[in-house]
N, C-alpha and C positions, 0 to 999 in steps of 0.2 A: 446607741443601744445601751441600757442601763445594765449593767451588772448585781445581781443580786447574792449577797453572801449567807451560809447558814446561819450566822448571830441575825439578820435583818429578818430573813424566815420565820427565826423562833420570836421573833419582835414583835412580827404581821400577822401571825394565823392565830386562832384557837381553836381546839377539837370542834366545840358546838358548831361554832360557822363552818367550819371542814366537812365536819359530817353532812349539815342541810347543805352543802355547795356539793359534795359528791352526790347526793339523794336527786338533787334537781340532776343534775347531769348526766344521770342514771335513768331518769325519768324521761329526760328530752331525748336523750339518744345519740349522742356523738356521733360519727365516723369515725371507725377505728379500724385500718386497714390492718393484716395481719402483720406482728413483729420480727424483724429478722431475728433467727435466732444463731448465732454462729459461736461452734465449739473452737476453742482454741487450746493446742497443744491437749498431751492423753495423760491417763494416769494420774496420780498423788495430786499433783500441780498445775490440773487442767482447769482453764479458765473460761468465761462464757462473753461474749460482746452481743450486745442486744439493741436495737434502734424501735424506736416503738411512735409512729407519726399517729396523728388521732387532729380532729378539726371539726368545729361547731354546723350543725346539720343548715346554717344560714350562711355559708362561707361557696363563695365569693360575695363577700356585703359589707354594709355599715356595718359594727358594733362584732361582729364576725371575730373571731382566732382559730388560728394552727398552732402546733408546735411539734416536735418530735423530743423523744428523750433519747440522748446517749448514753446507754447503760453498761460498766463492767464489772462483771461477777468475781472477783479472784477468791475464793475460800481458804489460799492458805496466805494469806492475808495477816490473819491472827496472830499466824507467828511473830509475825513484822509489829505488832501492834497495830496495825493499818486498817479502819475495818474493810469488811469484804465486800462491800460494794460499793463501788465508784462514779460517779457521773456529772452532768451537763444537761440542762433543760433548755433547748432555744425556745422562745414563746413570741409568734410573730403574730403582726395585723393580719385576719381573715379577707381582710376588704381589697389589700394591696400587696401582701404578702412582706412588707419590710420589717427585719427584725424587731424587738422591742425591749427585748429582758434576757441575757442566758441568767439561768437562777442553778443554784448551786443545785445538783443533781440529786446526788447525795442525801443532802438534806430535806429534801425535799419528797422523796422516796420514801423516807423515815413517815412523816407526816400522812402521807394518804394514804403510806401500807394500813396504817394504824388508824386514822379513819375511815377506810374501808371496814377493818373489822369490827371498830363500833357502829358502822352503818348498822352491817349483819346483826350483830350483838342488840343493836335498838328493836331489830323485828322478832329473836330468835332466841334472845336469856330472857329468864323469866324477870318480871318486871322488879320481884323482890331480890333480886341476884346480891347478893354482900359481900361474897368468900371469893374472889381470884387468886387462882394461881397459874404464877410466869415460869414457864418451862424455857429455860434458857436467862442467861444473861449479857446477850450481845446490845449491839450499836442501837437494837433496834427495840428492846425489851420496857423501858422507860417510857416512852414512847405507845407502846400500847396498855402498858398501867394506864396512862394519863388520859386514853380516847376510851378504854373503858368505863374507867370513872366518871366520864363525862357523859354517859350514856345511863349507867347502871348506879345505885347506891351502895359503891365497893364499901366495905368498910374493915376487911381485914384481906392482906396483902400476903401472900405466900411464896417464894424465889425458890426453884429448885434450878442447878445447874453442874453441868459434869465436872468444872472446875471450882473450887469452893470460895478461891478468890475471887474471881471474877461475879459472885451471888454477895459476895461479900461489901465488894465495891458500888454493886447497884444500891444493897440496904442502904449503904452510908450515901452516897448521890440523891435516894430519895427522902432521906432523912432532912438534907439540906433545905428541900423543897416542904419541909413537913408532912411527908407521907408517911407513917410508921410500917416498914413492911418489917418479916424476918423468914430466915431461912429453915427449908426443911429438908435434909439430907436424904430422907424415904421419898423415894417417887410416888409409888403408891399411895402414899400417908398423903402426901400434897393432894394427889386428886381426887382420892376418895372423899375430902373434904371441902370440894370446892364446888360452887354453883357456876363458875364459867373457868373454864381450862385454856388460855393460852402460850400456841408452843412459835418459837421463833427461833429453830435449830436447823444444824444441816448436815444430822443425823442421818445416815444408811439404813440405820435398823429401826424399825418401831420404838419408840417410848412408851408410848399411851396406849393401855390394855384396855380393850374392851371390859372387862370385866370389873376394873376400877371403877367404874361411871357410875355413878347413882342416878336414879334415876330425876329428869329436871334439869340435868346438867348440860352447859352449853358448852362445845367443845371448837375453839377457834385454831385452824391449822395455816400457819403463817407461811412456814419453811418448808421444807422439801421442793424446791422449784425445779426439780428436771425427774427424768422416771429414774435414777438409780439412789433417790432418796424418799424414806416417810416418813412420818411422823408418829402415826398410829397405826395399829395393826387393823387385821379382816374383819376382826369382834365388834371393834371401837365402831367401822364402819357400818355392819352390817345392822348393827343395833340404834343406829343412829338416824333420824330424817335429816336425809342430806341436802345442802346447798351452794354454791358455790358464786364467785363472782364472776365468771361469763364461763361460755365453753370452754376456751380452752383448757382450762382445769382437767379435762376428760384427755387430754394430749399429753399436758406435760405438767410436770407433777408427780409425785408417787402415789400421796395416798388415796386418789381415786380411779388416777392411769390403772397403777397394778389391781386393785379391787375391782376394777371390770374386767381386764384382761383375765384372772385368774377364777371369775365366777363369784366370786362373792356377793358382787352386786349386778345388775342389767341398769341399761341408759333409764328404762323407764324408774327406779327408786331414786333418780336426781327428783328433787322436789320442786325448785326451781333456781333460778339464778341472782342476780341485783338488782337486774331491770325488774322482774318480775316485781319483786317485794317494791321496788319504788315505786313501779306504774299500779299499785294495787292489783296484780292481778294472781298472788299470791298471801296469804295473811301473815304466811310465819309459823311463830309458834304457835300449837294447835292445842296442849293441855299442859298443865304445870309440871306432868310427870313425864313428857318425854325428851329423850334425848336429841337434843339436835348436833347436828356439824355443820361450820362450815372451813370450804376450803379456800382459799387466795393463792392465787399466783400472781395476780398485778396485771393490769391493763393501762394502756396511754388515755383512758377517760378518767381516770383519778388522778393520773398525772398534769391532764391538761387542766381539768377542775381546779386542782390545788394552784396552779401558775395565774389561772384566771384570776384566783382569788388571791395571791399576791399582787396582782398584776392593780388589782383596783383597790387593793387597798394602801399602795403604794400612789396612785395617783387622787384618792383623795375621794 
């Protein structure tokens, strides 16, 4: 079984291939049985372990894969410098079920969050999109700089983040790479002037005001994975044609869990999901002046997607 490290990952993928390798897999249809989800310890320093199995709708066969991802959540993490999510990918033959690859988890997590939202972002920002800005500056925030540019013709970079170090340290990291971003200490000020808003926090209370959004703007909500977090408030939602990338989003998650729960929104104002937009059965964005959202929480189809495509391009 070969082992695959995060430097070999960042070696093997690039957004473009990621994103058309999640699109098809989005498209074909995996099997994705539901994720275990288990809370670990309460309070401050509660943790989340998560298993997430998913396998090619041709499996048992030739050419066929499984895998499942080992995933843990720790949030206070940060303090440690450690980031907060942790994992393991096993990626076995579909045809005979023998290992083949654990692929760093972690890293790999990184990559398809972040291609997922450029998938979304391909059907959903408007096509002239230039202005992003990165709400947040974690493990994961580079990362989707790099899959939205890949999608969109970013051309000016905006960092807002609760720490100013940490916004500080992204500028200079994407500086190395040649991306000129800079920082904007106003929230407000960042979104108001942005044609796509991505947020990667794991924030309790809203950030993103509905009332910020201009109209055009695409709003990508990365973070808030369980219901006692959001990203953006009732406004942001309500005013927005919503999306997300599978059901579960409607479970767990805050900012559309709680927005249905508390009336804001009904099931029927989902507009559709990522199957939808793949398999054409949805077009997207519908005029340059409306607001979209989508939301992510992460499924084992972009986790197996992105393995597959390590997996062959490791093999040649």
């Amino acid at each position: 079984m070969r082992v695959v490290t995060a430097a070999e990952i960042d070696e093997l993928l690039s957004f473009p291939d990621l994103v058309n390798a999640l699109r098809d897999a989005f498209a074909t249809g995996f099997v994705t049985p539901p994720r275990q989800h288990l809370e670990i310890g309460h309070g401050a320093h509660a943790a989340t372990a998560l298993m997430m199995p998913c396998w090619t709708p041709d499996a048992p066969g030739p050419g066929a894969f499984l895998g499942t991802k080992l995933v843990n959540v720790f949030p206070s993490n940060g303090a440690r410098g450690m980031p907060a999510v942790l994992g393991t990918y096993v990626l076995m033959s579909g045809e005979t079920g023998a290992p083949l690859a654990a692929i760093d988890g972690t890293r790999l997590t990184h990559w398809r969050t972040a291609a997922a939202s450029a998938l979304a972002a391909s059907y959903l920002a408007r096509p002239d999109a230039r202005r992003l800005t990165m709400v947040g500056a974690g493990a994961l925030a580079p990362f989707l700089i790099r899959a939205h540019m890949s999608q969109r013709p970013i051309a000016e970079i905006t960092i807002w983040n609760h720490r100013r170090e940490s916004a500080e340290a992204l500028v200079a990291s994407l500086a190395e790479e040649g991306f000129a971003a800079r920082i904007e200490p106003d929230l407000e000020t960042a979104i108001r002037a942005a044609d796509i808003v991505s947020c990667a926090t794991l924030t309790q209370e809203p950030l993103v005001r509905g009332a910020w959004l201009r109209p055009g703007t695409h709003l990508d909500l990365v973070g808030a994975f369980n219901r006692q977090m959001r990203e953006a408030d009732d406004e942001a939602v309500r005013r927005a044609a919503l999306f997300m990338d599978t059901e579960m989003a409607l479970s767990e998650g805050g900012d559309l869990t709680l927005a249905l729960e508390n009336g804001a929104i009904e099931r029927g104002d989902i507009a559709a999901d990522l199957a939808d937009l793949a398999r054409g059965r949805h077009q997207g964005r519908c005029d340059d002046e409306a607001i979209t959202l989508f939301k992510s929480i992460g499924t084992a189809i972009e986790d197996l997607a992105a393995a597959m495509l390590v997996w062959r391009k490791i093999e040649g």
